[in-house]
Predicted model as a PDB file, atoms N, CA, C, CB and O in Angstrom, pLDDT in the B-factor column:
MODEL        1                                                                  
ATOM      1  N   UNK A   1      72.747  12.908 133.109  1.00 86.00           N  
ATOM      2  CA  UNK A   1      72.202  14.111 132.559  1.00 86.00           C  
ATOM      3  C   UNK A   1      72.425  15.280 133.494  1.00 86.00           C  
ATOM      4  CB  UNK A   1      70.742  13.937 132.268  1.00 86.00           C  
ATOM      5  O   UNK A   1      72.542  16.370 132.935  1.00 86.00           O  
ATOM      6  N   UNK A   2      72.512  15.254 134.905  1.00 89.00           N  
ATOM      7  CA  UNK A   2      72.070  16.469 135.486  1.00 89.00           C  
ATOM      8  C   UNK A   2      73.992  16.466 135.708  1.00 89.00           C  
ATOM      9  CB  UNK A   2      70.623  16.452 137.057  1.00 89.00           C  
ATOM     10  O   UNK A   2      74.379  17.505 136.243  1.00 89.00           O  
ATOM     11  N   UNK A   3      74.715  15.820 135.486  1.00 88.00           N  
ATOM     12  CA  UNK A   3      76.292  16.505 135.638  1.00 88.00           C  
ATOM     13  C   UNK A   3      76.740  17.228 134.246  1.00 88.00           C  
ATOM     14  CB  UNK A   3      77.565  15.185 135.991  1.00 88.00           C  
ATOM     15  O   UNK A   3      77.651  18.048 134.132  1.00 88.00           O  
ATOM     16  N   UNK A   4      75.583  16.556 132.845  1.00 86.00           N  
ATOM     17  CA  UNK A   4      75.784  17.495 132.117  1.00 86.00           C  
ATOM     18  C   UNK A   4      75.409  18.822 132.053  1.00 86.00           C  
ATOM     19  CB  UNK A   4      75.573  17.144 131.378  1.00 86.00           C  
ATOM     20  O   UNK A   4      76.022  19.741 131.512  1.00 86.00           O  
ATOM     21  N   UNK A   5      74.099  18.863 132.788  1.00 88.00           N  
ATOM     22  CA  UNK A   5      73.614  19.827 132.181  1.00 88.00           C  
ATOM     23  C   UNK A   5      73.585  21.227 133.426  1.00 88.00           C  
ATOM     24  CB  UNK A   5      72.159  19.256 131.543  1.00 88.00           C  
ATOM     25  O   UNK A   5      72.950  22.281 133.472  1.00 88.00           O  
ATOM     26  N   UNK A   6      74.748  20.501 134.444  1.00 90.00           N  
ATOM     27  CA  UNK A   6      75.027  21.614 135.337  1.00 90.00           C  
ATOM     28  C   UNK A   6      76.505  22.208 135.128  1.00 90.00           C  
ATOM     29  CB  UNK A   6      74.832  21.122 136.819  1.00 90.00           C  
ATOM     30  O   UNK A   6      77.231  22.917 135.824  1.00 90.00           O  
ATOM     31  N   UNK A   7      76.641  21.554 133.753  1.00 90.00           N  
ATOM     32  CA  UNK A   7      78.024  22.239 132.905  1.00 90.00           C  
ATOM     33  C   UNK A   7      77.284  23.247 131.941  1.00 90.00           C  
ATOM     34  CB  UNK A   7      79.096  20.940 131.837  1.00 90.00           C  
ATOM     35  O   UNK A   7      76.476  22.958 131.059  1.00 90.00           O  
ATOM     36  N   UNK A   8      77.812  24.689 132.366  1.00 91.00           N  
ATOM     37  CA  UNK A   8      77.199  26.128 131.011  1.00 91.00           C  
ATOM     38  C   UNK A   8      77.712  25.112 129.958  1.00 91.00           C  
ATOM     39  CB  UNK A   8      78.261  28.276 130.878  1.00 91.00           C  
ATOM     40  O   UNK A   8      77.017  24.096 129.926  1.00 91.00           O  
ATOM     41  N   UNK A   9      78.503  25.123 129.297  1.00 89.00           N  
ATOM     42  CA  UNK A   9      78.828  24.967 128.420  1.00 89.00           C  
ATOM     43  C   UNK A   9      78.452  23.900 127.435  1.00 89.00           C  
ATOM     44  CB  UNK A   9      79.671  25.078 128.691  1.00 89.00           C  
ATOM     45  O   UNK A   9      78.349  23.934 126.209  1.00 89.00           O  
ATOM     46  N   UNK A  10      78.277  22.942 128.314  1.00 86.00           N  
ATOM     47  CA  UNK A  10      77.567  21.229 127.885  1.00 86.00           C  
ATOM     48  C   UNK A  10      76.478  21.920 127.356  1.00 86.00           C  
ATOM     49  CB  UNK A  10      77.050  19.829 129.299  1.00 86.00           C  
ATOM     50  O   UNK A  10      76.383  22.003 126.131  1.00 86.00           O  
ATOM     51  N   UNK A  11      75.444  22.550 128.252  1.00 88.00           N  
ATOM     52  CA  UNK A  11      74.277  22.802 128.731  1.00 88.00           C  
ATOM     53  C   UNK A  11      74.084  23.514 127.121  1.00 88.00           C  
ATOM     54  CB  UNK A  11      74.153  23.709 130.329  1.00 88.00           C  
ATOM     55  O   UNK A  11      73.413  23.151 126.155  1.00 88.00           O  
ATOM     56  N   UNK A  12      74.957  24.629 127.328  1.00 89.00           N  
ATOM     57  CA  UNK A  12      74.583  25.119 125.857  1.00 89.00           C  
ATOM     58  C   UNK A  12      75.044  24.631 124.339  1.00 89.00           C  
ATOM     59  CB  UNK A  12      74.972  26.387 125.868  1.00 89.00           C  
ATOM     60  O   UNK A  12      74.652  25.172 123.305  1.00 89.00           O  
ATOM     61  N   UNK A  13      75.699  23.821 124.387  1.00 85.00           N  
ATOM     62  CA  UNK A  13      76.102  22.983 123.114  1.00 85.00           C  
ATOM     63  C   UNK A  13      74.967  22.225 123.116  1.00 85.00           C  
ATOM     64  CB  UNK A  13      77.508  22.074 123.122  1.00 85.00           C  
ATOM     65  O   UNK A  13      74.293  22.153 122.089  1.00 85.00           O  
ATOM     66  N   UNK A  14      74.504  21.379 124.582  1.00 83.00           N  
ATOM     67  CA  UNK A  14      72.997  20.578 124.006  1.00 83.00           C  
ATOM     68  C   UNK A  14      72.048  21.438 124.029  1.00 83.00           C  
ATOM     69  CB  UNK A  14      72.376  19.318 124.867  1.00 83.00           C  
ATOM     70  O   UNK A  14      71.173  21.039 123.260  1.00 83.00           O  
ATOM     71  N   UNK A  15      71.727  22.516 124.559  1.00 86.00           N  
ATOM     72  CA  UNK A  15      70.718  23.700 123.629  1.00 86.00           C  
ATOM     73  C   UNK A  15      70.497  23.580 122.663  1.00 86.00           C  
ATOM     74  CB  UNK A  15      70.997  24.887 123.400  1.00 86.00           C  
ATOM     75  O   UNK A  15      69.314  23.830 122.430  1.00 86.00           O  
ATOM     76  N   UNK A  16      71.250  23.194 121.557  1.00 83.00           N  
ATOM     77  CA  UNK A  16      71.474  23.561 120.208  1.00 83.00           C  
ATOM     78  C   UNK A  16      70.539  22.568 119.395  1.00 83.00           C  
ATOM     79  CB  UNK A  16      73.062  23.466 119.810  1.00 83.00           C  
ATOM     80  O   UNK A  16      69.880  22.563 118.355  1.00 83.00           O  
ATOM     81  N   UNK A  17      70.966  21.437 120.829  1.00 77.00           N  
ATOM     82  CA  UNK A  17      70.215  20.045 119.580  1.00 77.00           C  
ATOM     83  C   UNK A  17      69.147  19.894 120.273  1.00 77.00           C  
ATOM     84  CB  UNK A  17      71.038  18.255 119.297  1.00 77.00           C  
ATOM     85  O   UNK A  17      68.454  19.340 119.419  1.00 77.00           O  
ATOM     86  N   UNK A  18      68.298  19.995 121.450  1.00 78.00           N  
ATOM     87  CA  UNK A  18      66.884  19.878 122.168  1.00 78.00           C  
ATOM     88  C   UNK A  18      66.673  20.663 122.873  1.00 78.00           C  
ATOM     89  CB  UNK A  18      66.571  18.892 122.856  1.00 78.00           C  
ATOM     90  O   UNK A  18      67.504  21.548 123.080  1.00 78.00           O  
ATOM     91  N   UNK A  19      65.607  20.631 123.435  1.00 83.00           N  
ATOM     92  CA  UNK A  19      64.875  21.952 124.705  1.00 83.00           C  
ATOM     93  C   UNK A  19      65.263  21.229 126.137  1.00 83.00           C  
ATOM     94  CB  UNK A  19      62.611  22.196 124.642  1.00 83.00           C  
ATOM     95  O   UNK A  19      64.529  20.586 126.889  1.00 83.00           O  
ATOM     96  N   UNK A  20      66.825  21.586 126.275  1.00 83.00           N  
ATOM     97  CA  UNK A  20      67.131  20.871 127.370  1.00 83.00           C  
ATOM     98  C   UNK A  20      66.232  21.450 128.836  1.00 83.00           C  
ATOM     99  CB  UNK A  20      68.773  20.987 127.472  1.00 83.00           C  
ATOM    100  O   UNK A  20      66.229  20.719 129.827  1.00 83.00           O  
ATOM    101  N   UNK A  21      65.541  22.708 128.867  1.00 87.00           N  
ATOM    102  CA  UNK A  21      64.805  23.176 129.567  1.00 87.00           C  
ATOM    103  C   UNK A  21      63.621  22.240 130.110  1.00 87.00           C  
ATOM    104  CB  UNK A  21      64.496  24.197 128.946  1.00 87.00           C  
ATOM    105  O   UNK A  21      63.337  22.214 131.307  1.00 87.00           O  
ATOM    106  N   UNK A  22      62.893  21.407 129.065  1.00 84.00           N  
ATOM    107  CA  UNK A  22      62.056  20.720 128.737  1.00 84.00           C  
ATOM    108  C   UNK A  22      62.279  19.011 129.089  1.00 84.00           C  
ATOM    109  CB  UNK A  22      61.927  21.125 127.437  1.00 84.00           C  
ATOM    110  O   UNK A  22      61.380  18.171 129.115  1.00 84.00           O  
ATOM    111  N   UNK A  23      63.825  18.770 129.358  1.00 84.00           N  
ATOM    112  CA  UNK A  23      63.804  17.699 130.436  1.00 84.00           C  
ATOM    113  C   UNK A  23      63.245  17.297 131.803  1.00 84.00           C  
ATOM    114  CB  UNK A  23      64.696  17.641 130.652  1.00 84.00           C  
ATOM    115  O   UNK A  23      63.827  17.688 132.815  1.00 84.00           O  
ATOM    116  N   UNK A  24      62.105  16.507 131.889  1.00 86.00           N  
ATOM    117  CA  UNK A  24      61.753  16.154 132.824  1.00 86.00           C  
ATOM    118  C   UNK A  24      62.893  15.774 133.994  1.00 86.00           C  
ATOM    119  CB  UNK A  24      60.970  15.298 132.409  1.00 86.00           C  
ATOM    120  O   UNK A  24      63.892  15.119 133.697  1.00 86.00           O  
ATOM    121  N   UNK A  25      62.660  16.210 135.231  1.00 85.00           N  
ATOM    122  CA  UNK A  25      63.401  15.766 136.585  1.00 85.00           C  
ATOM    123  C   UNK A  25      63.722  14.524 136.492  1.00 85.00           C  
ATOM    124  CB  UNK A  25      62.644  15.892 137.857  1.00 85.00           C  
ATOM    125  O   UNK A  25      64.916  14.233 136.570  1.00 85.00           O  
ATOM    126  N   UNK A  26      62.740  13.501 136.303  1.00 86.00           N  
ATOM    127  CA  UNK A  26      63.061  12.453 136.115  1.00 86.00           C  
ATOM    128  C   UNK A  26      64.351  11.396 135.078  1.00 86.00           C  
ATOM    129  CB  UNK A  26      62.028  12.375 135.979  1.00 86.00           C  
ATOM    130  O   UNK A  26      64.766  10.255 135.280  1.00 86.00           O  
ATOM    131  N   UNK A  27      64.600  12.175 134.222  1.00 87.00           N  
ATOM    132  CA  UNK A  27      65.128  12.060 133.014  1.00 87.00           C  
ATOM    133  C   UNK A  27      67.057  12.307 133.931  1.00 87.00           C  
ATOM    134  CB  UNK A  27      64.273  13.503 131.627  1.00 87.00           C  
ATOM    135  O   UNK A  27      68.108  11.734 133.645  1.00 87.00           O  
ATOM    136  N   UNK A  28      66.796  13.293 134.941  1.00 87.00           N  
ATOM    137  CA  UNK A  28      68.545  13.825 135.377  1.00 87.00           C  
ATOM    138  C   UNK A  28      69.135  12.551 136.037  1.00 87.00           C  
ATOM    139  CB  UNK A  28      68.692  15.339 136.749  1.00 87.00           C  
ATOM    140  O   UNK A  28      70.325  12.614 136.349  1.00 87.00           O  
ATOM    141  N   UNK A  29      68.320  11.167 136.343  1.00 89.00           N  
ATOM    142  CA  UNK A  29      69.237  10.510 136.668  1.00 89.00           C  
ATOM    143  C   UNK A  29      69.823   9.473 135.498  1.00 89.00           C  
ATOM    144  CB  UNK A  29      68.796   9.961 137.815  1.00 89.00           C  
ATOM    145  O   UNK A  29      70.739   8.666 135.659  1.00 89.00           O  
ATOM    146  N   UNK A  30      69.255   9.645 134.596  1.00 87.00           N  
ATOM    147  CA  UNK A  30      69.598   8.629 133.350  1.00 87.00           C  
ATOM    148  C   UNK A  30      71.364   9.331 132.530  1.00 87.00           C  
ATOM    149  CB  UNK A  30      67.842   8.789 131.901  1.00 87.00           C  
ATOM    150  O   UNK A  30      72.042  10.252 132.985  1.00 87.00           O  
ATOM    151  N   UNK A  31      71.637   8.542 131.339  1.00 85.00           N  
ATOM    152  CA  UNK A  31      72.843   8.753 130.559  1.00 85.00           C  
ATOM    153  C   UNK A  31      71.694   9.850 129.073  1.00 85.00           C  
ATOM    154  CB  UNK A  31      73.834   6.713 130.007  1.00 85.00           C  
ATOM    155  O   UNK A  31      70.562   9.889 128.591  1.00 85.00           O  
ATOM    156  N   UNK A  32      72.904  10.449 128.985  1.00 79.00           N  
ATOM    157  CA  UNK A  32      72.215  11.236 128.005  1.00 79.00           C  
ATOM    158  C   UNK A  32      71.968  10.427 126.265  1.00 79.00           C  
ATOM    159  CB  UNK A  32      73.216  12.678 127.951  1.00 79.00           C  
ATOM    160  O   UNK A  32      71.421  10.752 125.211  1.00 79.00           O  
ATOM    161  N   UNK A  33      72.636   9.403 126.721  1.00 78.00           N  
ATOM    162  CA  UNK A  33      72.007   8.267 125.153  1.00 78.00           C  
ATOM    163  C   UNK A  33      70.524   7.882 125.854  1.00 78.00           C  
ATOM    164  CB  UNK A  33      73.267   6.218 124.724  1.00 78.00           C  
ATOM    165  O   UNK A  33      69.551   7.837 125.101  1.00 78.00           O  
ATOM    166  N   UNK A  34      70.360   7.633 127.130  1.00 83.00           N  
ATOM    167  CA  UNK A  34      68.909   7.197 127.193  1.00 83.00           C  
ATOM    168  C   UNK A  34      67.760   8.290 127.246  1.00 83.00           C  
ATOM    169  CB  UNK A  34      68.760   6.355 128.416  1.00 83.00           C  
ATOM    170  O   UNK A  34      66.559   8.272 126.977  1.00 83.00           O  
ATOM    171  N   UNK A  35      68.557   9.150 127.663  1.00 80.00           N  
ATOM    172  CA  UNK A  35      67.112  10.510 127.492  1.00 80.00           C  
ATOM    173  C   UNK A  35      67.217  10.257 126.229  1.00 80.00           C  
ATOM    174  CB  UNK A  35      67.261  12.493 127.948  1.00 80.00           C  
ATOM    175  O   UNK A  35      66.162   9.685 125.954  1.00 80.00           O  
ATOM    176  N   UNK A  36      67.901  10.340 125.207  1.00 76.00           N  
ATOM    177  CA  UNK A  36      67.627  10.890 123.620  1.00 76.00           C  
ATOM    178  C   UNK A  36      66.959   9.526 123.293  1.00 76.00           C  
ATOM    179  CB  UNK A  36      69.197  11.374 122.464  1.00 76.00           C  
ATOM    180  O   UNK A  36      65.811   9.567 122.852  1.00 76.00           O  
ATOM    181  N   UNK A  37      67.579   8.288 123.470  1.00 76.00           N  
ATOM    182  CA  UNK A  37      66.611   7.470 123.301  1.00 76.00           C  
ATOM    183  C   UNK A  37      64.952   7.039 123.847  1.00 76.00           C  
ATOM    184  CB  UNK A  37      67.260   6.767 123.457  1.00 76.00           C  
ATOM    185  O   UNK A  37      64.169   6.225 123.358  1.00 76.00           O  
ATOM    186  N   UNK A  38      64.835   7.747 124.793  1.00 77.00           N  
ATOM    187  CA  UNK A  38      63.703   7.665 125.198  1.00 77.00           C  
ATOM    188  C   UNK A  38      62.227   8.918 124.604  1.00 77.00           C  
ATOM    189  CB  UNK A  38      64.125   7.680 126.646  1.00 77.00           C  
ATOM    190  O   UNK A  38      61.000   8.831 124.650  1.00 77.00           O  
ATOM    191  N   UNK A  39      63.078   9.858 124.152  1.00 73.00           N  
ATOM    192  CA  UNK A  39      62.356  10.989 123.592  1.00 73.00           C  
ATOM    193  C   UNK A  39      62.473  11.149 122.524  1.00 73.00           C  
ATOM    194  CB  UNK A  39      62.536  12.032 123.995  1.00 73.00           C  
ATOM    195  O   UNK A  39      61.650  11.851 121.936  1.00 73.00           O  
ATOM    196  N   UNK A  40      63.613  10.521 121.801  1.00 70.00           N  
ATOM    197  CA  UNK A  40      64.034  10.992 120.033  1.00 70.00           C  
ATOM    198  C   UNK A  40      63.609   9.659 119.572  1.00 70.00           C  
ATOM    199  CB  UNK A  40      66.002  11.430 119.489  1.00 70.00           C  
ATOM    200  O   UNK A  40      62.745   9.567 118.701  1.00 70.00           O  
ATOM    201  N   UNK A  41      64.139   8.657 120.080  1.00 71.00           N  
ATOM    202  CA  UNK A  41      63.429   7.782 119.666  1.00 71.00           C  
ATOM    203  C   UNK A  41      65.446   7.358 119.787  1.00 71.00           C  
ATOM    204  CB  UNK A  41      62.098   7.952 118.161  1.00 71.00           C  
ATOM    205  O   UNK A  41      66.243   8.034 120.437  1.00 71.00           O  
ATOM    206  N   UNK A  42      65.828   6.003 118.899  1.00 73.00           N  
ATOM    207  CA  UNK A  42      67.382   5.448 118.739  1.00 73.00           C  
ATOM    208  C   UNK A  42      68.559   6.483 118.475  1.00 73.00           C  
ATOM    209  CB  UNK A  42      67.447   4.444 117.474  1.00 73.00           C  
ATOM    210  O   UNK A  42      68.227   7.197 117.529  1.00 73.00           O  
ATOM    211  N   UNK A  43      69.514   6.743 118.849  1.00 75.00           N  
ATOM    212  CA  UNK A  43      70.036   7.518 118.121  1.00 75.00           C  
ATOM    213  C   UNK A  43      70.995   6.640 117.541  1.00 75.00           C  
ATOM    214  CB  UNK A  43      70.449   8.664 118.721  1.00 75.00           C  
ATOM    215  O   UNK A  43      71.230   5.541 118.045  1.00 75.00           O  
ATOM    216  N   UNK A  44      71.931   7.322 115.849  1.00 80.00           N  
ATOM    217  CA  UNK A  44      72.172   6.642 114.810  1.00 80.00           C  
ATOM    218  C   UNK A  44      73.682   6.484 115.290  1.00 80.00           C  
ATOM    219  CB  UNK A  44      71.780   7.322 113.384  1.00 80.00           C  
ATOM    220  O   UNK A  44      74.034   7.267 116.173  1.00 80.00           O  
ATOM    221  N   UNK A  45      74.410   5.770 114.923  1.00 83.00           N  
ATOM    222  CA  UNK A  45      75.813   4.941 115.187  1.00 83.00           C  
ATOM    223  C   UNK A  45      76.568   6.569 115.298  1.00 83.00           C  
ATOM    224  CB  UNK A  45      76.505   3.565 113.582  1.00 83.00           C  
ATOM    225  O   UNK A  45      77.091   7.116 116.269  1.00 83.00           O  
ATOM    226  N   UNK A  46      76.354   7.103 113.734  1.00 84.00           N  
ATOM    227  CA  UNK A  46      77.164   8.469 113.313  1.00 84.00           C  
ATOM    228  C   UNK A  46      76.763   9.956 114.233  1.00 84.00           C  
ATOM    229  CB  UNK A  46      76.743   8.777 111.557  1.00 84.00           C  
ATOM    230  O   UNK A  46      77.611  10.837 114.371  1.00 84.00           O  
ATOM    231  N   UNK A  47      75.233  10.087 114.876  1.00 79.00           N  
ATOM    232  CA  UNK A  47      75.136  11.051 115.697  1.00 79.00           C  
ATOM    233  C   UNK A  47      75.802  10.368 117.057  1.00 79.00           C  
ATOM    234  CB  UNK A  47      73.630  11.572 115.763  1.00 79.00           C  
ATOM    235  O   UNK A  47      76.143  11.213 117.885  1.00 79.00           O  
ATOM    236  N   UNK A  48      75.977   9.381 117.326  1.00 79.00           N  
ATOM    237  CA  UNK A  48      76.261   9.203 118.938  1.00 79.00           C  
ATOM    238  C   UNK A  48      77.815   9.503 118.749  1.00 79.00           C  
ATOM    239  CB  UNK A  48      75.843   7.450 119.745  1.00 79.00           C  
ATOM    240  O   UNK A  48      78.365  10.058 119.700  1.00 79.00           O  
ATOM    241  N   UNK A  49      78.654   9.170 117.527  1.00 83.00           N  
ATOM    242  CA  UNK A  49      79.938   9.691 117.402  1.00 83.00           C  
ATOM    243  C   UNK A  49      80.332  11.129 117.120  1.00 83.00           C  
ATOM    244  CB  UNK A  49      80.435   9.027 116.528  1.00 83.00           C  
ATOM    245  O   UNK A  49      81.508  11.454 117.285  1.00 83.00           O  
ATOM    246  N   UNK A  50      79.725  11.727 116.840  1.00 80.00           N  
ATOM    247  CA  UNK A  50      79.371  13.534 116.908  1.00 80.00           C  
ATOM    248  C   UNK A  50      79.158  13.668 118.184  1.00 80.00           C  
ATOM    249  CB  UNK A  50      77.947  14.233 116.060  1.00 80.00           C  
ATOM    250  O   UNK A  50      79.774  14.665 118.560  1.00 80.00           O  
ATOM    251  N   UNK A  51      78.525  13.107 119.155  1.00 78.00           N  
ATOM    252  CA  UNK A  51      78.439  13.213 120.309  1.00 78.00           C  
ATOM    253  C   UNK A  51      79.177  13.426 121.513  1.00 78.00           C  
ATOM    254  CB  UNK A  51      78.060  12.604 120.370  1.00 78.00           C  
ATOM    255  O   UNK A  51      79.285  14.294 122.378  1.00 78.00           O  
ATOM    256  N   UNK A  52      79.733  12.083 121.185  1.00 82.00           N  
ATOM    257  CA  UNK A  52      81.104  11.773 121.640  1.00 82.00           C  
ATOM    258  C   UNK A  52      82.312  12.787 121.481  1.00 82.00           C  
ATOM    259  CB  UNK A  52      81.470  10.601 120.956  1.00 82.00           C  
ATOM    260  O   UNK A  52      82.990  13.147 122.443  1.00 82.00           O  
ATOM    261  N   UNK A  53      82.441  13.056 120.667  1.00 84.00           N  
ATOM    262  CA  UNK A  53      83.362  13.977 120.122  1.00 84.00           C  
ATOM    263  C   UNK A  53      83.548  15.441 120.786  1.00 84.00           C  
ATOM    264  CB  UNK A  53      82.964  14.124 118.766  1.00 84.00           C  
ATOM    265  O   UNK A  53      84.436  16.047 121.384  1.00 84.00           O  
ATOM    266  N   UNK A  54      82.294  15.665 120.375  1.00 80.00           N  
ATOM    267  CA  UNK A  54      81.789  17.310 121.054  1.00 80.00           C  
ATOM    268  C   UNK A  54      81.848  17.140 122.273  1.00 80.00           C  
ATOM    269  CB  UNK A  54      80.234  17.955 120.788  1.00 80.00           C  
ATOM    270  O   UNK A  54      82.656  17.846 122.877  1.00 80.00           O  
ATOM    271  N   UNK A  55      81.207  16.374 122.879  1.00 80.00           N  
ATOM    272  CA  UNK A  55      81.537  16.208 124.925  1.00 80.00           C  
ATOM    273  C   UNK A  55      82.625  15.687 124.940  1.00 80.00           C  
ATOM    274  CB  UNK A  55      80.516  15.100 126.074  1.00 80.00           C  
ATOM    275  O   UNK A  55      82.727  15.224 126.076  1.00 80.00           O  
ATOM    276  N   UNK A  56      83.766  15.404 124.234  1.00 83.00           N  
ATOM    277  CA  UNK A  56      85.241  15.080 124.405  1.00 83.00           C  
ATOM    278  C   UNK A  56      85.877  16.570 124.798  1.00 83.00           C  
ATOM    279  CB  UNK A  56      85.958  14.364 122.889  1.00 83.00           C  
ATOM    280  O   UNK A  56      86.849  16.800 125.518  1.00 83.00           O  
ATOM    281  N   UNK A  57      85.355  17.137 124.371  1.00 79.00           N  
ATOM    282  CA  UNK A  57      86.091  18.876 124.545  1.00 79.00           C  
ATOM    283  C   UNK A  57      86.076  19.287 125.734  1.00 79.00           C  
ATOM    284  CB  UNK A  57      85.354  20.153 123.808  1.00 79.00           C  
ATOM    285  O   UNK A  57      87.015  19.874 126.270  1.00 79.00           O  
ATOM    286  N   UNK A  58      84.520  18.891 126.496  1.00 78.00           N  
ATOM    287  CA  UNK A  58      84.813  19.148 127.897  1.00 78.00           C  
ATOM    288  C   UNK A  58      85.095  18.428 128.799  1.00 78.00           C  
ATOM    289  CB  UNK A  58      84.105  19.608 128.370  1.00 78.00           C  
ATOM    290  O   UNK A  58      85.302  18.894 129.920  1.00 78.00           O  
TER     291      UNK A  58                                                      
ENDMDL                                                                          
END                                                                             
């Protein structure tokens, strides 16, 4: 999490989908499937491939 989210650009594409502001410290050493899983609850086969995709760009 915290190599994403010390990318502007990451940072603001995941803006879009949570209050990345609102990540606990604790949360920057995890993968960003486990923050979302730990706060969103599972994420679905088809959002983790949207995912994928969009952080393919950077």
């Amino acid at each position: 999490m915290e190599e994403l989210l010390n990318h502007p650009q990451i940072r603001a594409f995941l803006s879009q989908m949570m209050e990345v502001d609102m990540i606990p410290d604790i949360a920057y050493g995890l993968s960003l499937r486990d923050v979302a899983r730990t706060f969103a609850g599972e994420i679905k086969k088809d959002e983790a491939q949207m995912l994928d995709t969009a952080l393919a760009k950077f």
